[in-house]
C-alpha positions in Angstrom: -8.1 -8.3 -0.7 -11.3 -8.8 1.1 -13.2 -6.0 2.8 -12.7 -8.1 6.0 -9.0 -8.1 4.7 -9.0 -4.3 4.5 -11.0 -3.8 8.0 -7.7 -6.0 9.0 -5.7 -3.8 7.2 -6.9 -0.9 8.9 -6.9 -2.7 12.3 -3.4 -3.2 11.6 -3.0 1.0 11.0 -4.8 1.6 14.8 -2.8 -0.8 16.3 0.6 0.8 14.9 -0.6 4.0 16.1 -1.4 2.8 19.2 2.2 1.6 19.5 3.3 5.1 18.7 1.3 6.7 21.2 2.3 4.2 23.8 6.1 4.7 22.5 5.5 8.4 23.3 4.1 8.2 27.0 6.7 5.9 27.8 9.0 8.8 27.0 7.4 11.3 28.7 6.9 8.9 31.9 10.6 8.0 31.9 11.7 11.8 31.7 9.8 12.3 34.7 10.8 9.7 36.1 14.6 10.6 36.0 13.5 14.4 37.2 12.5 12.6 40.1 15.9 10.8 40.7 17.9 13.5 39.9 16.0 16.1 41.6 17.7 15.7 45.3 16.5 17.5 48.1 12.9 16.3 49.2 12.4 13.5 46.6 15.3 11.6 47.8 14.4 8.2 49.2 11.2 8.4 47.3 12.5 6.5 44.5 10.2 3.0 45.1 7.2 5.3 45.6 7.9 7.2 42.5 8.1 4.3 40.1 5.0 2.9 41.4 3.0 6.0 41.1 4.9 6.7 37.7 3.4 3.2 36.5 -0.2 3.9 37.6 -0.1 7.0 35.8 1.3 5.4 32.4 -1.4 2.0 32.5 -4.3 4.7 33.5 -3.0 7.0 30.5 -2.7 3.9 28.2 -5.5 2.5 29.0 -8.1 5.8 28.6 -6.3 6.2 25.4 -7.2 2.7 24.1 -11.0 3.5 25.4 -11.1 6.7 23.5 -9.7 4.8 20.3 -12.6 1.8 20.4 -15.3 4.6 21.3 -14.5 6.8 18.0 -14.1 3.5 16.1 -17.5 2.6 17.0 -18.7 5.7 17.0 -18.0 6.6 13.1 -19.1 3.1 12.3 -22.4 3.8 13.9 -22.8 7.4 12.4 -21.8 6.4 9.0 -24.3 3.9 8.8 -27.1 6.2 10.1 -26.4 8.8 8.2 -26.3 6.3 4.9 -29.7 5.1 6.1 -30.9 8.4 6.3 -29.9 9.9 2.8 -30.8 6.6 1.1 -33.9 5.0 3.1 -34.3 2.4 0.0 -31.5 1.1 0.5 -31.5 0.9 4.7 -31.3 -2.9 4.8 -27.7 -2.5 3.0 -24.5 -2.3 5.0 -21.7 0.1 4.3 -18.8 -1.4 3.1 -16.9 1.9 2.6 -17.4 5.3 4.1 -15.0 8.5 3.2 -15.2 11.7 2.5 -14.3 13.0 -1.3 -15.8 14.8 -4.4 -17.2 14.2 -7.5 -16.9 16.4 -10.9 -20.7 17.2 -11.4 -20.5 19.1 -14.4 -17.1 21.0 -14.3 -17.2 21.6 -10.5 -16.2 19.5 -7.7 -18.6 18.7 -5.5 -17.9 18.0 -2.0 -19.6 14.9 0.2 -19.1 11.3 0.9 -18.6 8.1 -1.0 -20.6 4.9 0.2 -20.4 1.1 -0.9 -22.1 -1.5 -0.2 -22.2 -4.8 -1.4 -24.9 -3.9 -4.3 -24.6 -0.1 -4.4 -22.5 3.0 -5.1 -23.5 6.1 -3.4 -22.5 10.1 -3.1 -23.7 12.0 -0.2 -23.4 15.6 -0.3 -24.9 18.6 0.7 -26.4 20.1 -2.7 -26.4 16.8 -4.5 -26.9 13.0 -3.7 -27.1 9.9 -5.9 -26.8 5.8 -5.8 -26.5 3.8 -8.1 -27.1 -0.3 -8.3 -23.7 -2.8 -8.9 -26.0 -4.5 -11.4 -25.9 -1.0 -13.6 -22.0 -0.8 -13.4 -20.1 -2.0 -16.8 -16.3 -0.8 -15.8 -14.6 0.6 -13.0 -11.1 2.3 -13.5 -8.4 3.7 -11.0 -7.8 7.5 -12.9 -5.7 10.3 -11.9 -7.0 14.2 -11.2 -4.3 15.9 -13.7 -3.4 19.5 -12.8 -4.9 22.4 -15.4 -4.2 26.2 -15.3 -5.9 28.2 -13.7 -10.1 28.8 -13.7 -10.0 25.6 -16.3 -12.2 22.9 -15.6 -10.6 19.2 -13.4 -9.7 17.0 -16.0 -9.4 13.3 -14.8 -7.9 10.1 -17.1 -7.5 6.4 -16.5 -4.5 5.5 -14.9 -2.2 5.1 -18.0 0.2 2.7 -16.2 0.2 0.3 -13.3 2.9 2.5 -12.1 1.0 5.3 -11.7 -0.4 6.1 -8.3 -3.9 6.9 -8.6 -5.9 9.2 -7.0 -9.9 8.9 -8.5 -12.3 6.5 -9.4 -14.3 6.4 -12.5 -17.6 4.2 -12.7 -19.0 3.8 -16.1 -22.7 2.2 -16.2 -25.3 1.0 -18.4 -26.9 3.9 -19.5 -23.6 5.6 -20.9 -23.0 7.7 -17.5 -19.6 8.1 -16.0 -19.4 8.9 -12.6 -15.6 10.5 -11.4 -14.6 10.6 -7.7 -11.4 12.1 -6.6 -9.8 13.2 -3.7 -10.4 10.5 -1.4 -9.6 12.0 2.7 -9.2 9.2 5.5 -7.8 9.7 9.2 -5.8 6.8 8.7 -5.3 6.2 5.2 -3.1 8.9 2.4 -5.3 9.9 -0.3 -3.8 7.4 -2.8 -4.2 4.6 -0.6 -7.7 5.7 0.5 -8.5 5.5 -3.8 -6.5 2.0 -3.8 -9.0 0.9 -0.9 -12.1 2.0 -2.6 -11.3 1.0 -6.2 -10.5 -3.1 -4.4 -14.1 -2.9 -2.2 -16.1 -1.9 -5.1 -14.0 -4.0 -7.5 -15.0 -7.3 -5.5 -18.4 -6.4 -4.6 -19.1 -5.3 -8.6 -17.3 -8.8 -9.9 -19.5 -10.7 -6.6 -22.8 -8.6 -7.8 -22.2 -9.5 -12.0 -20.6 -11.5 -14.6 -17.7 -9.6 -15.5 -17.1 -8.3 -18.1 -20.4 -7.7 -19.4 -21.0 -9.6 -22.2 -22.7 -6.8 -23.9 -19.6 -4.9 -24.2 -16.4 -4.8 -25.8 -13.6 -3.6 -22.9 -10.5 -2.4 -24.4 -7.3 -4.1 -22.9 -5.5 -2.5 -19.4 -2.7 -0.6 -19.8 0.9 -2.2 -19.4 2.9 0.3 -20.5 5.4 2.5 -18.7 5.6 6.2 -18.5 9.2 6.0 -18.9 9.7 7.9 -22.6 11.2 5.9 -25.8 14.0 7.6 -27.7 
């Protein structure tokens, strides 16, 4: 997909919790209502009057709740871009592709921040450390998985070994032999897995849009087809 494909995806998300939240007012609005009509006493004969108000009170619900959902939509879209603009001035005439929060192993710690894409770059925005890197300086990108360790040892991530496998990280291997590992990709409307899926598929087509893929300077071993299901 696209990333106007995924921005439709995502539209798609908002509108199905839209639905939901208009699903649950409706409820609400049609208990009341039925307090009203069963309630005797002084709000007999006010059933006309009730409905109507009832109605203004669901459309003026429904409608704030659909203003408050475009002006966060906007809102984030406007921040993130600003605050990518800020961290990486050279690259201020880019536009974000993807924004979410996650970390990256630096070392054998994770470190907190933001991952940011645009159609030539790969950034990581964090507090104690920051970093882009150019498209054109990318030789492989890999879906991985964050494998548990015991305790105090340090994360240990691996390509996914299977298409079956769900994964959770991102590995970016460049030019100069450096391999950058994200993991624990966080989205309001997105799981963690699906959030990775997202960002492996945006920087995927803007990497194969920015390059000739593969690089013909390198010798790519072939993806893995296997299943984890074991052999006896």
């Amino acid at each position: 997909p696209t990333p106007n494909e995924l921005k439709a995806l995502h539209d798609e998300q908002l509108r199905l919790s839209k639905e939901a939240k208009e699903a649950e007012v409706q409820q609400s609005l049609a208990a009341q209502q039925q307090q009203l009509e069963e309630g005797g006493g002084r709000f007999k004969g006010l059933g006309s009057w009730a409905t109507a108000a009832l109605a203004r009170a669901e459309k003026a619900v429904l409608t704030g709740y659909d203003h408050v959902e475009k002006r966060i939509e906007q809102s984030i879209t406007e921040a993130d871009q600003r605050r990518f603009q800020e961290t990486f001035p050279d690259l201020a005439d880019e536009v974000l592709l993807w924004d979410s929060q996650c970390s990256v192993l630096n070392g054998q710690a994770l470190v907190p921040g933001r991952l940011q894409a645009t159609a030539a770059s790969v950034c990581f925005q964090g507090a104690d450390l920051s970093f882009s890197r150019r498209l054109l300086d990318v030789v492989s990108l890999q879906r991985a998985v964050l494998l548990p360790t015991k305790a105090g040892a340090p994360p240990c991530l691996i390509a996914c070994p299977a298409p079956s496998v769900v994964p959770s990280a991102l590995q970016v291997y460049t030019h100069d032999e450096e391999l950058h590992q994200f993991v624990g990709f966080r989205s309001t409307l997105l799981s963690s897995a699906q959030a990775a899926e997202d960002v492996y598929t945006v920087l995927d087509r803007a990497w194969r849009e920015a390059v000739p893929v593969p690089s013909p300077d390198y010798t790519y071993a072939d993806p893995p087809t296997g299943s984890c299901r074991p052999q006896f």
